[in-house]
Structures are given as C-alpha cells and as structure tokens.
N, C-alpha and C positions, 0 to 999 in steps of 0.2 A: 504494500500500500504506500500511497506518493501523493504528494500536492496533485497527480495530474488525474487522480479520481476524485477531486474534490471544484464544485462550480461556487467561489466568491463573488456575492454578487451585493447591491445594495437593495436594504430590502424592502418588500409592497405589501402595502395593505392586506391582500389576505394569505399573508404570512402568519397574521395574526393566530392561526389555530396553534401556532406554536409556544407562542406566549408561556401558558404554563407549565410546558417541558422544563423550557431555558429557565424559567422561575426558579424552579425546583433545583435543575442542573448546580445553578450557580450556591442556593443555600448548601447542597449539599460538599460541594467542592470546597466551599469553604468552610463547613462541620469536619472535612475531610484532611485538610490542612491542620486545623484549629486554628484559622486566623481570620479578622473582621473583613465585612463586608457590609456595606449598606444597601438594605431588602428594599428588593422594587417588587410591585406587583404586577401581574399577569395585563393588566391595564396599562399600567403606565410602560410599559414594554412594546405592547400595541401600540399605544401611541406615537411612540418615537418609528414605529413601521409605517404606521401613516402620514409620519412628516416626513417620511424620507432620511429620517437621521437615526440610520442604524444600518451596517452589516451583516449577513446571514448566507452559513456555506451550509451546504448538500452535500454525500457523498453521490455519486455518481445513479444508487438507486434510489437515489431521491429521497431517504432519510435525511432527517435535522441533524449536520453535524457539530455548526458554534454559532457563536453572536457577537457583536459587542456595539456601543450605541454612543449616541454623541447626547452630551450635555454643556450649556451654556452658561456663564456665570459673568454679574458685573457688566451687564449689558452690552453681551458678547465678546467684552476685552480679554475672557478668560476661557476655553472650553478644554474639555475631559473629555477622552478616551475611558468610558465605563463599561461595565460587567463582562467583562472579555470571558469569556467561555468556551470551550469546548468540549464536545460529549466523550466519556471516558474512551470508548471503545474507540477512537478516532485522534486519539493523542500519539506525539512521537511519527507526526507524519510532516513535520513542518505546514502544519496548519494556524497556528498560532498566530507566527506570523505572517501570513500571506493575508488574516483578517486584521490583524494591524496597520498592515500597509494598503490594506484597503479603506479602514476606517478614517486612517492619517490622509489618506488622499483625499476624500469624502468634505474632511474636516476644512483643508485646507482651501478646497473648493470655495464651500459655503461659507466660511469665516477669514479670507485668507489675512487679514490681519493681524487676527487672536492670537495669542500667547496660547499653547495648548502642553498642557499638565498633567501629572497623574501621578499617585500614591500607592506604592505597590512595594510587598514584604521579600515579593519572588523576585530569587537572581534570573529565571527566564523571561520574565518581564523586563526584567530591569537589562537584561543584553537587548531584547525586541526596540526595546525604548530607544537606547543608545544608538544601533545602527538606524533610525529613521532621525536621528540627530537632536532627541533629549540630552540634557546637562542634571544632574542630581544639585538641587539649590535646598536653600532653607527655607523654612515654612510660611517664611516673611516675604517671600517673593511669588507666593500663590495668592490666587482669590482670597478676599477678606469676605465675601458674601456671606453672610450667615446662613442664605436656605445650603451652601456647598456645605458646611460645616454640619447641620445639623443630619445628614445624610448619614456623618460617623455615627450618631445613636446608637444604633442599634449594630454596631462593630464589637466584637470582645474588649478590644481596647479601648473603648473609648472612655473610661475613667482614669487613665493615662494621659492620653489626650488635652480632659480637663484639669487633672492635676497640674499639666506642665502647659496651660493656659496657651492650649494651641500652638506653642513654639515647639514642638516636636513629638514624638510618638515612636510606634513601631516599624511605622512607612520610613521608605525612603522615598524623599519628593525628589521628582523630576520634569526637566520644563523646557517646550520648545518655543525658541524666541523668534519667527520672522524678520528682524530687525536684527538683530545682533550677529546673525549671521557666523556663528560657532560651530558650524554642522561638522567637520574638518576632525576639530577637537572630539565631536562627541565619537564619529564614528572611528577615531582611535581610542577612546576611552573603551567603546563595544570589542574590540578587536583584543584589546589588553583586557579582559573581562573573560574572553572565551579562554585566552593563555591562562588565566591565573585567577579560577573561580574560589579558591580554598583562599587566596587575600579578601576575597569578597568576605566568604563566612565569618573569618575572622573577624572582619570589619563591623558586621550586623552581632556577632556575639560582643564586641566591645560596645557598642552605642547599647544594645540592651541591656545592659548593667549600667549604664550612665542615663539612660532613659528612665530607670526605674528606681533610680537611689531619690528618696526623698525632696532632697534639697534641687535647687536650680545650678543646672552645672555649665554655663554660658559660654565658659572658656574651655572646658572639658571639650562641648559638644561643635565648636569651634574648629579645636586642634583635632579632633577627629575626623572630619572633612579635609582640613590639610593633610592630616596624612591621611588619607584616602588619595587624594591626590597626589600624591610624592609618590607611594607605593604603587602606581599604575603609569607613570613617568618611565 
C-alpha cells in the first residue's frame, strides 16, 4: 500500500455522512496517545465540508481514509491546520502528509496572507510541519483569540495550560509566516529532525519537566529553544 491508492481531494458537502466516523476517529486517537485534543462534533465537521474548508482522502475502494480542516482566528490574520487524522488501518502509507500538503495549499489559497499555526505533541507532525516551512515559536506569537484558546478545554492538559497562563504547555507551537519568508531555515530544521529524532525526544522530555514544575521558569523555557536550536545547527 502507497500514496498512489489513496484520492486527496478537498472536501463536498455530502461528505458529510462521514462526519461521525472522523469524530470518533480523532477522540479515539487521541485516548490512544493519551494526549489532548479539542472535540468537534459531527456538525461542526460538516460544516467546514460545506464551506469548502476541509481535506478528505479515500482509499482507492472508496473507504474514508483521513481528514483535516481549516480554522480561522483574529479575523483571519491567524488560521490552523486542525484534526488531522487518519484511519488506523491506512497509517504508514505516507498519507499524513500528502493531507497536509493539501490542506497547506487549501489554506494558502483562501487566506494567502494568514500566518498559519498549529500545536502539536507529535515529532511526525512536527517533521510534516517543518518540510511545508513551519518554524517552532512561543506561544506569544500565536492567536491571542480567546474562542482559539478555549478549544484547549476539553484537552488532558489543559490545566497546564492554565497554570502557566497560556505561555506554554505540552505542545510544541509552530508557525508559518508568508512575510518572513524562512521557509529555507525550516525545511533544514525538517531535514535535521529526520537525522536526529532521539535530540527531539530529549528535547520534549526536558520542556516537560520544566513545563510542569510549579513555578514560572521564563529563562529555563527560553534556553531550551536555544538549545533546540544549536542542537539541530
């Protein structure tokens, strides 16, 4: 099995019967994991099919095989790559990314402006991100939107989250800037990422112990970005 049994398309209206699959899909993936995610319903999944602002791949028999949908924040200066998903049995085909690179385009189309962002715990996001020319920034440099924020609710972590008053958490943020024009940088960061995935772990077991200690650690959580960056140099 190959990307070339699989049809990514953007998705239509009545797509919609799929709705509560991908619902379900994505809760349990992340029950699966053990890490947060913010619950959409069956509806508001539809929705984003009928506005046009959402990805959806087939395998070739016309089974449902992933998703992932666009959201808008800050009246549109900010939009999210959300619920990326893909159905178990259809993983390890390089479909992940082929519905990133589809959404990213999607995105780009309709917002080409936008700064577009995303929060995510996984290093195979986090390489997907990098090669379409994400940068990993601080949490100060995403949407301040509130309805974005409140979305973490219902995430495991999110009393973390409001512990460390929105300045960081278990995600690592990531951010594509149109203007800034870094792309260069990120897809050698992507490239240094596939070489040297165990610097990564490291990297996520250090911030999680500095995520979690009590106090505010600003310079802690500082120099651990810098070296994240030094060690992928």
């Amino acid at each position: 099995m190959n990307i070339n049994d699989f049809i990514v398309q953007v998705a239509l209206p009545e797509h919609r019967v799929f709705a509560e699959e991908i619902c379900e899909e994505m809760a349990e993936s992340a029950k699966a994991r053990g890490t947060g995610i913010a619950k959409r319903s069956p509806e508001y999944v539809a929705g984003k099919m009928a506005d046009g602002k959402s990805v959806i791949a087939f395998h070739k028999d016309g089974s449902w095989a992933g998703f992932c949908y666009i959201e808008t924040w800050t009246h549109g200066q900010f939009v999210a790559n959300s619920g990326l998903i893909v159905s178990p049995k259809y993983r390890k085909a390089g479909l992940a990314h082929a519905i990133k690179e589809k959404i990213f385009e999607l995105s780009r189309q309709k917002y080409p402006k936008a700064k577009i962002f995303g929060l995510t715990t996984g290093l195979a996001v986090m390489k997907i991100n990098s090669d379409l020319g994400y940068e990993p920034v601080t949490y100060s440099e995403l949407t301040q939107d509130e309805e974005f924020w409140k979305g973490c609710q219902s995430c495991v972590n999110f009393d973390i989250l409001k512990m460390k008053e929105r300045k960081n958490c278990m995600c690592t943020a990531m951010l594509y800037d149109p203007v800034e024009q870094k792309h260069d940088v990120a897809k050698k960061f992507a490239e240094e990422l596939h070489k040297k995935p165990k610097l990564y772990e490291r990297f996520m077991r250090i911030k999680q112990r500095l995520v979690l200690k009590t106090k505010p650690q600003k310079k802690g959580l500082k120099s651990l970005f810098l070296m994240f960056s030094v060690l992928f140099k």
